[in-house]
PATIKOL-320665 format. One record per residue: residue in one letter; y, z, x of N, C-alpha, C, O in turn. Coordinates in pm, whole numbers, plus 50000, padded with zeros to 5 digits. Layout:
AYZXYZXYZXYZX ...
This chain:
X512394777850032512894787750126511944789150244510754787250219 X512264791950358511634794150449511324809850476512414815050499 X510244820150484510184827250406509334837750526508284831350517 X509014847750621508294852650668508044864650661508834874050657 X506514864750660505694875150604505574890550689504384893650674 X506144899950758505314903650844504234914250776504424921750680 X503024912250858502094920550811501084909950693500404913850598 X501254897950734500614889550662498814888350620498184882950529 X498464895950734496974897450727496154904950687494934903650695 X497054917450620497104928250518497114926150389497584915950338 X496574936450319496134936350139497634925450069497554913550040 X498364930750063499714928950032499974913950062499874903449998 X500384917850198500484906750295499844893050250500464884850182 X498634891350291498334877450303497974875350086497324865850042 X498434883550019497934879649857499334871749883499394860049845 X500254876549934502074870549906502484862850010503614857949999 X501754860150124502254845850176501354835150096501934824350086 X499914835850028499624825149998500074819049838499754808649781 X500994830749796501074828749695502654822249710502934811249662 X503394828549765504974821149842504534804549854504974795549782 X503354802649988502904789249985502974778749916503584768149930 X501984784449808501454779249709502874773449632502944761249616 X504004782149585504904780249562505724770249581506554765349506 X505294766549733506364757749797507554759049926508394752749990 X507034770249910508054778150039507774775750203506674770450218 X507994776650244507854772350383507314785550423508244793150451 X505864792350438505874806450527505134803450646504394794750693 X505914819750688505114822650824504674835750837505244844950778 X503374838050936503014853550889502814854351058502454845951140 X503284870651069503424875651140502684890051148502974899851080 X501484888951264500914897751261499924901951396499494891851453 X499454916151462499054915251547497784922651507497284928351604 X497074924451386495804924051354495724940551382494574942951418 X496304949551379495804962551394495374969151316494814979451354 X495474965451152494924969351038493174969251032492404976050964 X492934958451133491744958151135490934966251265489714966951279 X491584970051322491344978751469491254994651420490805004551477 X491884992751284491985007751242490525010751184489865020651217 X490105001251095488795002551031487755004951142486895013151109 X487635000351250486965006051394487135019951419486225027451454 X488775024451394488835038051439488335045651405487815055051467 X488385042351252487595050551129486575054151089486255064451029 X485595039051146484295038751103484145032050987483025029250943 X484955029850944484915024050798485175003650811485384995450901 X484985003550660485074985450654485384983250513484934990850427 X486174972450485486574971650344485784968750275484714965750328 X485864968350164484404968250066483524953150089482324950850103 X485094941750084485044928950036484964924950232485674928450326 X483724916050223483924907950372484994900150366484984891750275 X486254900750463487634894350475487014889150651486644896150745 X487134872350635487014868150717488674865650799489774866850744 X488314860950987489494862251012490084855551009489704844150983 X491614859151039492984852150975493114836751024493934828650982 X492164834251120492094816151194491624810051071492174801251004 X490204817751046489934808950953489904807350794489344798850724 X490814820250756491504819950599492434809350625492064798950570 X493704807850701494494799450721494094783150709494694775350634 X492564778050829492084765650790491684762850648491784752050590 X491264772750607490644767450443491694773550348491144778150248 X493244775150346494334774250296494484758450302494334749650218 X494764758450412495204741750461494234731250394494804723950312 X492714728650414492284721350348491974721250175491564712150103 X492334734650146492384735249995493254730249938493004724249834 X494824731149999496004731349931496594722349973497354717349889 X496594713250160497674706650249498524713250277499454707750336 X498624728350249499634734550301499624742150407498834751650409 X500514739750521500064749350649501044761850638502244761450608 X500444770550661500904785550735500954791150847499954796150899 X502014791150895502354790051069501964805551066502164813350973 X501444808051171501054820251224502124826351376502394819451475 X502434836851357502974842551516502344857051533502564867551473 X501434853451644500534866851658501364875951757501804870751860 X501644890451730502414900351773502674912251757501764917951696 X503724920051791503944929251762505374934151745506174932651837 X505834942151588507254941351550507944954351651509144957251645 X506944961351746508054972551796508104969951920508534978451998 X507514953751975508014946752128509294940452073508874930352017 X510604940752058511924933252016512014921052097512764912652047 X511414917052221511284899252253510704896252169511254891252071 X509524897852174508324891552059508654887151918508264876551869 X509674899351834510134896751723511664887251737511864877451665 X512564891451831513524885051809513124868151845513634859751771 X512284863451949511584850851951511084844951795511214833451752 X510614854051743510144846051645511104844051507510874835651420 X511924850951506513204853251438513924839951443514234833951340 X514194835351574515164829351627514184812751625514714801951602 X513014814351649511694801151623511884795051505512114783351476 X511704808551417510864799251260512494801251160512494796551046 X513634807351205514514809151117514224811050976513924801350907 X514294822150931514034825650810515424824350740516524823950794 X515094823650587516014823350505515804841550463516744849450467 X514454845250427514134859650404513184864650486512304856450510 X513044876250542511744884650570511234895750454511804904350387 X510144891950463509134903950357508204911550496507214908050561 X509034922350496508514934950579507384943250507507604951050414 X506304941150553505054945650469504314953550656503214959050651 X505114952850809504594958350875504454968650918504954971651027 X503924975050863503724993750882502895000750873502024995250806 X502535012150908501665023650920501525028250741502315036050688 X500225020750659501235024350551500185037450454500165041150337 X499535040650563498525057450476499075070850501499195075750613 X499365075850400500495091750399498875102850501498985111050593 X497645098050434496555104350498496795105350686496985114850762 X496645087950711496455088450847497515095350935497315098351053 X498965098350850500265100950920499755115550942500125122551036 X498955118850857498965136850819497585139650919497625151850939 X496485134650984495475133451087495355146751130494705156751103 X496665141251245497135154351351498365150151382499015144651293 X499055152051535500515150551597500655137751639501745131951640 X499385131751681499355119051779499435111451628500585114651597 X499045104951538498925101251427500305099851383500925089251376 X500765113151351502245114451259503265108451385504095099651361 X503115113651505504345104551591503965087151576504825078351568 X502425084851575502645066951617502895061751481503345050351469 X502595070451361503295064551259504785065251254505245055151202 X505815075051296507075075951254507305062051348507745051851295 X506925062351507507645055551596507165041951543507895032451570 X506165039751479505865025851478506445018951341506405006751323 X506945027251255507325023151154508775021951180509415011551167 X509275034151220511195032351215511485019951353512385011651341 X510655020351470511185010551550511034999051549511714991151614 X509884995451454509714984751418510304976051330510184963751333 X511134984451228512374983151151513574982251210514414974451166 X513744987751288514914991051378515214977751482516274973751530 X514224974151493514014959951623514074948751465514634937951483 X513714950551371513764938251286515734941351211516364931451173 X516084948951207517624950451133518394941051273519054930851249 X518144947651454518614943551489518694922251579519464914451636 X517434923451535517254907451512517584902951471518144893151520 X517584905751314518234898151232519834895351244520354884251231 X520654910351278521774908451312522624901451402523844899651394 X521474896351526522204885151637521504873951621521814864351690 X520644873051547520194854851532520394855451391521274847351364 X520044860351304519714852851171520824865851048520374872550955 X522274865351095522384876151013522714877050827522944886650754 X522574861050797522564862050684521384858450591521474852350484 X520054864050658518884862450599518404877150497518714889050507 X517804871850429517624887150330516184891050341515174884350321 X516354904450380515434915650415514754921550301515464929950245 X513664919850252513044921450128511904932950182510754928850168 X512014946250240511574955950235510424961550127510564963950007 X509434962750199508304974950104508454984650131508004987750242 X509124994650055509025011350015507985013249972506885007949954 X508675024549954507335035449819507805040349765508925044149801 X507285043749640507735055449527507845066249599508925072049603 X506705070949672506365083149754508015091849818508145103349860 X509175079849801509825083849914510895093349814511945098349856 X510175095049628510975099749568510465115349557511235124949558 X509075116149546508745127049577508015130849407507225122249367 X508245142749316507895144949147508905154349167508675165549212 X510205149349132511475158049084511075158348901510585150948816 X511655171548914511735175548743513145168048673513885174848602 X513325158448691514095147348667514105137548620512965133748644 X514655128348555514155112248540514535106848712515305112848787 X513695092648752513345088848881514545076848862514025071548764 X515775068748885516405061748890516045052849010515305056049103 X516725039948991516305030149070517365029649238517995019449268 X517355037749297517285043649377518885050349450519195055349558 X519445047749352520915055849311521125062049177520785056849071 X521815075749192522315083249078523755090349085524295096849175 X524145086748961525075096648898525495108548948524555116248928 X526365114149000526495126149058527855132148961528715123448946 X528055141248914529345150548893529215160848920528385167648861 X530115166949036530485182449109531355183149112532005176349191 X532155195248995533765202349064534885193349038536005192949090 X534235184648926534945178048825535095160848864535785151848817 X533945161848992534545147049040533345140449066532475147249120 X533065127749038531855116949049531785107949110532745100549132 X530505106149159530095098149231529175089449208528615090149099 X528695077349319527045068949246526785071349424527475068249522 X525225079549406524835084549504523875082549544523155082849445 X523085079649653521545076749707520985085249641521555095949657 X519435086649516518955092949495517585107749611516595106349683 X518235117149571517515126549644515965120449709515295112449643 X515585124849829514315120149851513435132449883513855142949931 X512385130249856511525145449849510335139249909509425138149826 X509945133350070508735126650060507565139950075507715152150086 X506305130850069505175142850077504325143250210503555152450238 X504595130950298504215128750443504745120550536505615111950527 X503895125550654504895120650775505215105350736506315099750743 X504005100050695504345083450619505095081650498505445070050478 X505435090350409506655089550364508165093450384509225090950327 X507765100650490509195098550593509495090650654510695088250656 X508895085250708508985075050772509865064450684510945059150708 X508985063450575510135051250474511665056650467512755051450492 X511305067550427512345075050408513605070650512514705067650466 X513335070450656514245068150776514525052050754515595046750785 X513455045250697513615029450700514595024350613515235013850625 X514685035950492515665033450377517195039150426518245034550382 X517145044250473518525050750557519045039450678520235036150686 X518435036250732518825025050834519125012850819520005006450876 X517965007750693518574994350631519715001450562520734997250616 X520065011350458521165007350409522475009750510523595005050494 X522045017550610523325016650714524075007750775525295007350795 X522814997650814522854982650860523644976050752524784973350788 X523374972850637523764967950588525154973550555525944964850518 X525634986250560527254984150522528034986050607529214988150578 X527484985850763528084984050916528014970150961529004967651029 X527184959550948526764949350981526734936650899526494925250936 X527194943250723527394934650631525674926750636525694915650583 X524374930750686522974920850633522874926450480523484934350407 X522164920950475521774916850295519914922450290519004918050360 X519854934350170518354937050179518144946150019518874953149950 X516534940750010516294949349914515084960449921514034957949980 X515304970749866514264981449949513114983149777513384987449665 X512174978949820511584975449665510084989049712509154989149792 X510564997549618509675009049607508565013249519508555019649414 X507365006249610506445003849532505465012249478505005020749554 X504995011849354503845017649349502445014449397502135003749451 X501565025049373499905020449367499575004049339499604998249231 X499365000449426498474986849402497294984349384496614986349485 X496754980749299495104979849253494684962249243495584954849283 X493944958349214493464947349208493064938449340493524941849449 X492374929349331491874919549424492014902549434492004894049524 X492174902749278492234885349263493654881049251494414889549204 X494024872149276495654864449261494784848449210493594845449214 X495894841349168495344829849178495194819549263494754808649226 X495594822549402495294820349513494474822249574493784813049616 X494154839549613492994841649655491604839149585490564841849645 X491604834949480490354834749344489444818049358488354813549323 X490904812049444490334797149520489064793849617488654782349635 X488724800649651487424801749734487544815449801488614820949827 X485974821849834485304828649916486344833749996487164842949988 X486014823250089486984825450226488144832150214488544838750310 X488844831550100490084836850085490094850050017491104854549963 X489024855850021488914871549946489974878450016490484875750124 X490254888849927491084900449989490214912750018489054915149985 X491404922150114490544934850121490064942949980489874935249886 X489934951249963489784960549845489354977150004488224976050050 X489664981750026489894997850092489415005949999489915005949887 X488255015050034487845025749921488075039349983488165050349927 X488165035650124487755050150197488845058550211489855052150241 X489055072050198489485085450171490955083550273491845091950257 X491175071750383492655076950464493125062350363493905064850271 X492735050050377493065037050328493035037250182494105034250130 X492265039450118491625035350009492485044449904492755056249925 X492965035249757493495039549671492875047049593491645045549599 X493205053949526492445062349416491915055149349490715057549351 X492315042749253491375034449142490005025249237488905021849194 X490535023349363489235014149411488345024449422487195023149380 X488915038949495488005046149527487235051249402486105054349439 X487365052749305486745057949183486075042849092485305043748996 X486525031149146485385020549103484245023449228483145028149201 X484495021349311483775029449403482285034949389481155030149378 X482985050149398481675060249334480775055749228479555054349226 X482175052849090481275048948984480025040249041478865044149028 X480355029149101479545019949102477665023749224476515019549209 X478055029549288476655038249355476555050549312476475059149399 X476525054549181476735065949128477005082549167476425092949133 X478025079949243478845094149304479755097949259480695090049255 X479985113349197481125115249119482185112849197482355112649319 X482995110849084484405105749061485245115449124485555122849031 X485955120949258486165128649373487805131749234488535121949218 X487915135649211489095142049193489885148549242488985155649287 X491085154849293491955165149384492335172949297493075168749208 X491975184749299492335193049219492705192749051491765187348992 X493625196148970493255192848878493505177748814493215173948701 X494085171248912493915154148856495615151748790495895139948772 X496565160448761497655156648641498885148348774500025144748748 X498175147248911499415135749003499425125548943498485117748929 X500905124248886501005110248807501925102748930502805107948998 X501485090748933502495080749002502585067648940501685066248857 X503225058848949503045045448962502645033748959503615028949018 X501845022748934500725015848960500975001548919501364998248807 X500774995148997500794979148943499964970448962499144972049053 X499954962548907498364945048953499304938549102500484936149129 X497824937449177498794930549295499104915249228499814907549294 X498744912349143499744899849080500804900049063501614891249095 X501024910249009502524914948963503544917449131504764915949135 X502754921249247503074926249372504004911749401505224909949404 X502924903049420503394887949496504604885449420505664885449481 X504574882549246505854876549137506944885449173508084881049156 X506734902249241508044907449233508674903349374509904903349372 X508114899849494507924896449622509184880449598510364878749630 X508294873149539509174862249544510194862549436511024853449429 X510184872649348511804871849202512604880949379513694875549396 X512504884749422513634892949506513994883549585515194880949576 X513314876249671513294862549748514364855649703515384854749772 X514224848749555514864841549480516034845449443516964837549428 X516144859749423517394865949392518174878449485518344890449462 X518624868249618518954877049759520044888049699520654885449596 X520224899649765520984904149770522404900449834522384892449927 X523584905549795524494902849841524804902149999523754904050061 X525694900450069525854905950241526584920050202527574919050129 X526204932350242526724940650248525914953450180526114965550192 X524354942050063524604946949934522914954750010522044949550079 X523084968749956521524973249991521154980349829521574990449772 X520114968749786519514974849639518264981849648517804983649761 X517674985749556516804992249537516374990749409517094993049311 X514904985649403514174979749241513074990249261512664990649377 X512514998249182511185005049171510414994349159511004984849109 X509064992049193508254982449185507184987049139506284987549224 X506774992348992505524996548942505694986748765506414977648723 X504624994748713504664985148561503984995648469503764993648350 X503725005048525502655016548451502715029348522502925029848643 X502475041948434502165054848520500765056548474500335051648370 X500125063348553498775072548472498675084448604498995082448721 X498165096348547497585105448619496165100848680495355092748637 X496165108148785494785106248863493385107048749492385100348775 X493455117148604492325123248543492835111748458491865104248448 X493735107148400493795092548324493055081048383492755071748308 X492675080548532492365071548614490595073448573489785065248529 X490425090248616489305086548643488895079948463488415068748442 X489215089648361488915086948254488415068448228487265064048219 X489605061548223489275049348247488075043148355487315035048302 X487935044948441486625039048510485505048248400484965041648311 X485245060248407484225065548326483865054848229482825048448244 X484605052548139484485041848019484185031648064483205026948007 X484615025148148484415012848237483205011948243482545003848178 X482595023348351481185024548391480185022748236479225015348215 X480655029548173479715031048016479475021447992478355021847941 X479905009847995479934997047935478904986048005478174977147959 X479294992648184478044984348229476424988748265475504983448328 X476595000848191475235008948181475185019648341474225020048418 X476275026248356476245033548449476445047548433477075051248334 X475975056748521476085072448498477215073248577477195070248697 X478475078348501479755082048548479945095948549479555101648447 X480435103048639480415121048634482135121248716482665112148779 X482645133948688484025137848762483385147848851482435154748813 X483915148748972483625163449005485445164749078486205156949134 X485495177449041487245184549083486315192649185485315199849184 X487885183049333487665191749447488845196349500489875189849480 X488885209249584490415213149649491345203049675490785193349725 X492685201349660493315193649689493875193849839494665202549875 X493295180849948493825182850042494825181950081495045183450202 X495885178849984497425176349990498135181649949497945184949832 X499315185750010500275196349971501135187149814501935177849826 X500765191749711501425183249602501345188649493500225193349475 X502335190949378502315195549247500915185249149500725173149132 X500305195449112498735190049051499005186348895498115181348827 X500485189448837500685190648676502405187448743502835194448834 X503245175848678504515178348734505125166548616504475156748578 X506155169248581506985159448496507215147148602507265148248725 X507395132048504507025119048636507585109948496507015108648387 X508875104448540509345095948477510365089248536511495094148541 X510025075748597510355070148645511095053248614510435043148591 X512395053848621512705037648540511895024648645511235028048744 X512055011448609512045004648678512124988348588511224981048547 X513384987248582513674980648444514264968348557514184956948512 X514724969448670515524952748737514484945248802514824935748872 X513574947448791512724935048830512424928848708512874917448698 X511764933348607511794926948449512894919848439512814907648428 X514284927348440515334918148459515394907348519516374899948506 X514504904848586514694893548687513414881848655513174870848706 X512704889948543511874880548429510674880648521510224869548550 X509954893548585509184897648600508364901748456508914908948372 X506684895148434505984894848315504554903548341503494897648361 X504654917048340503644922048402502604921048360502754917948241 X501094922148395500104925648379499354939848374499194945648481 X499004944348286498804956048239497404958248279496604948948282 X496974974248318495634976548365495004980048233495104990148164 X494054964348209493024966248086491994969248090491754975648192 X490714967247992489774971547998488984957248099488334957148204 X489354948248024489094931448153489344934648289488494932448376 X490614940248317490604940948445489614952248539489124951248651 X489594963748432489124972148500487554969848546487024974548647 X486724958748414485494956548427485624947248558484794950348643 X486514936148597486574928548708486724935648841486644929748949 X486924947048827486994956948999485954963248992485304964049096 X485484969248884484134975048857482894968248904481934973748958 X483114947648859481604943948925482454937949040482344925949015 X483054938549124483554936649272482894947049354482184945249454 X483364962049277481984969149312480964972049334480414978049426 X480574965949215479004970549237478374956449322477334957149387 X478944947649313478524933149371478364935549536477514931549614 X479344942449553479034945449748478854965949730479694971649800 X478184972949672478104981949690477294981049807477544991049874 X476484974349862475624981349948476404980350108475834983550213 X478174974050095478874980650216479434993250215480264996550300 X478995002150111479595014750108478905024250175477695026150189 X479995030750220479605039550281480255055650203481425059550210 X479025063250126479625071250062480445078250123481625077750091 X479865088850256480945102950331481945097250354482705106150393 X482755083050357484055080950362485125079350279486295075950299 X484325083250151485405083150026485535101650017486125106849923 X484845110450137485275122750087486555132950138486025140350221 X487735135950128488025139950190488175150150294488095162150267 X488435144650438488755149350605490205155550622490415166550671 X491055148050579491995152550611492765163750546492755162850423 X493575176050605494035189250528495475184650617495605184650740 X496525180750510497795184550512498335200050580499175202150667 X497495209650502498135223150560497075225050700497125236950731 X496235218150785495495224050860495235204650944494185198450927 X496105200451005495905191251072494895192251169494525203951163 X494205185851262493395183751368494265185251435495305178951414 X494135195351551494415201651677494015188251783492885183651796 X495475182651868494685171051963493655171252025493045160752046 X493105185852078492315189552117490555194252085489505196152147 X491165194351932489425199851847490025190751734491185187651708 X488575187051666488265184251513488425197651439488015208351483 X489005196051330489445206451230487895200851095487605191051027 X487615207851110486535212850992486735205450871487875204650827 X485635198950801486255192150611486655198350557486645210050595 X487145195750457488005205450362487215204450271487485213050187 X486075196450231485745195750083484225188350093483785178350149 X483475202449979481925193050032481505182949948482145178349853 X480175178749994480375162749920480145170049711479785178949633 X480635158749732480425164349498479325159549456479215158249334 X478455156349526476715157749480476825170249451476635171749330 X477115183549525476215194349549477985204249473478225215549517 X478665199749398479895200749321479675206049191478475206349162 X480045208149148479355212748992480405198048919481575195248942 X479255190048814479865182448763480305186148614479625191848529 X481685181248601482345187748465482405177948387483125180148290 X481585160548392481555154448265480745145948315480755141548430 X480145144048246478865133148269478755122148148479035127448041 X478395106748137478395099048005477765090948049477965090648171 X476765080448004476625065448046474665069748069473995079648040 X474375058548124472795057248130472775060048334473705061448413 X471675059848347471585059248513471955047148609471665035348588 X472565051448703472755045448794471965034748910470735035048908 X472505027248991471605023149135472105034149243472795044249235 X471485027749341471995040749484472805042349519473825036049494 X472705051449591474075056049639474515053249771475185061649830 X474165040049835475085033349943474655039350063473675046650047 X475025038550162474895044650268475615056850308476775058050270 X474925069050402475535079150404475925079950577475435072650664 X476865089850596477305090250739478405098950752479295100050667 X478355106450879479515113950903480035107750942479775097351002 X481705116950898482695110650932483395114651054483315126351090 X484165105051131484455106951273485955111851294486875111951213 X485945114951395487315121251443488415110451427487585101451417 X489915102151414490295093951417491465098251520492115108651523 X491535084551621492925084451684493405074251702492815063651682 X494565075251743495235057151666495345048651827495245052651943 X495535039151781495365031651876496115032452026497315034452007 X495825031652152496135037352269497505030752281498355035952354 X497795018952211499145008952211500085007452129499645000952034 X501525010952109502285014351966502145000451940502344991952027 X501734997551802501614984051749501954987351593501914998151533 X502294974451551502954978651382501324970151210500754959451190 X501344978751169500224976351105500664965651019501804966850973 X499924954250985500374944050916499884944550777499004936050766 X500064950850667499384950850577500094964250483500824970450560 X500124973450274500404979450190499914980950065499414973749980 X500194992150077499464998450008499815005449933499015011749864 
């Protein structure tokens, strides 16, 4: 299949074009590098040195003979995208280009608008591309769970059952997001499926969970081909961020009381569900929806596991519970199906104690690019930054925290320290190439 990536130079992104590659597929990645312009904004840098995309691509090519066409750009200029649409003819697009931190959407105003505009128009310019050059190519969409919200419900795969007043229906399941970046999906999931039953395109909106891990068997091929790993407080997932701490011995940042359960999968499992959807297009007309996780755990299940983790490699692991800067139920019923990608002979990988020790010394192996004050949280949902002033931290560092569990022998240092800076997004609407 001929197969294009956008957002290829991102976590997500470039694990699943090289793994498509590798496959046999014909890809192309599409990307205008702003994921990395953001880590400038921030101050921050991914844990793992990710060299650039010129020269991951050459040492793809001489590892494998396989080339990966590149189109450097941007998805919310519509020449730019419909050119390349109409260039490399896809059989599928894997839309991985977006604004994809609920944190950075929540900043301030300037933030939450360049995320809505850069996410829905950038979608909006790719539905209508596809529809005058390529309209029977299949649109293989990254969601989020996020866009379901923690209904006191079971979570269906992204239609439900309805009976009112004696009469039934099969209905888009309710969406409850928790930020401007999960609205945003939210609008993306409404438009593809509109498109698709006005325009008859073909797409699947695959709603993903937490992604953790670093190695594929692609990227595990040489150096050069490392992935990101993100620890810091707008980017950075909860499990990196808590291999993290563990690993320069800083407690384990908790949000309040820890019981947010969501989602979570191996980005191995990310790429296999990437290409089973590929392989198995949707109909013309047809807009599905697969949950894309393999596991739940609560945030205090999370930390629990690294704690143990840490024990093993002779480290002092501590929790410290801090205010939650996010408007979110802290204890909430979370049961969620996600049974049609298995169907589709998806074989997951489960977060073990192996894996967890393999992110643990990824950790500690480049701890000394950490930078602790950026795993703490800046941003307040109920108290955004005023365009005009910095809004105050919400939460002090958890050195000076009262710690509520402590286990393991002593630690090494604690990384580098630094305040954290004001963030504003980039002066140019551009679409982020990379998920999370």
């Amino acid at each position: 299949m001929r197969i294009a990536v956008l957002g290829g130079d991102g976590y997500c992104g470039w694990a699943t074009a090289l793994h498509l590659s590798k496959r046999g597929h014909s890809v192309a990645i599409v990307d205008n590098f702003i994921r990395r312009q953001w880590d400038h904004e921030l101050g921050v840098q991914t844990l793992t040195p990710i060299q650039p995309l010129s020269d991951r691509l050459k040492v793809w090519q001489q590892l494998t003979g396989k080339t990966i066409e590149l189109f450097v750009g941007d998805v919310t200029e519509y020449d730019f995208l419909s050119s390349m649409i109409q260039t490399f003819k896809p059989d599928a697009v894997v839309h991985y280009a977006e604004q994809r931190a609920a944190p950075y959407s929540m900043i301030d105003r300037k933030h939450a608008v360049f995320t809505q505009v850069n996410n829905v128009v950038g979608t909006l310019n790719l539905l209508f591309a596809l529809r005058e050059f390529q309209p029977d190519c299949h649109l293989v969409k990254l969601g989020t769970m996020g866009e379901y919200g923690t209904p006191n419900i079971d979570i269906e795969e992204g239609y439900i059952t309805i009976e009112h007043n004696g009469r039934k229906d099969v209905l888009p399941y309710p969406k409850q997001p928790g930020s401007f970046y999960h609205l945003s999906k939210v609008h993306d999931s409404h438009n593809i499926m509109f498109t698709c039953k006005i325009w008859g395109l073909r797409a699947t909106d695959l709603n993903q969970g937490v992604v953790y891990g670093t190695m594929t068997d692609e990227v595990a091929l040489d150096e050069a081909l490392i992935n990101r790993f993100d620890y810091d407080e707008v980017f950075g997932t909860v499990l990196n961020r808590f291999c993290v701490q563990a690993a320069i011995g800083s407690p384990l940042t908790v949000y309040g009381k820890g019981g947010q359960t969501r989602g979570f999968l191996d980005i191995r499992d990310t790429v296999r569900c990437i290409e089973l959807a590929c392989l198995n297009p949707a109909a013309p007309g047809e807009f599905r929806v697969f949950n894309q996780f393999t596991e739940q755990f609560s945030v205090l299940d999370l930390a629990q596991m690294v704690k143990a983790a840490g024990r093993k490699l002779g480290l002092t692991v501590s929790v410290a519970h801090l205010p939650d800067p996010r408007v979110e139920a802290e204890e909430h019923y979370y049961n969620a199906k996600h049974s049609k990608l298995i169907e589709l002979g998806l074989k997951p990988h489960f977060l073990s104690d192996s894996l967890l020790d393999s992110l643990m010394n990824v950790a500690m192996k480049y701890r000394d690019r950490v930078d602790a004050a950026k795993m703490m949280p800046q941003v307040n949902w109920r108290k955004p930054h005023n365009d005009r002033r910095e809004a105050a931290p919400v939460a002090k560092d958890p050195l000076t925290e009262p710690v509520l569990e402590t286990v393991g022998a002593p630690s090494g240092g604690n990384g580098k320290n630094g305040k954290s800076n004001g963030a504003r997004p980039a002066t140019k609407r551009r679409a982020e190439f990379s998920r999370a």
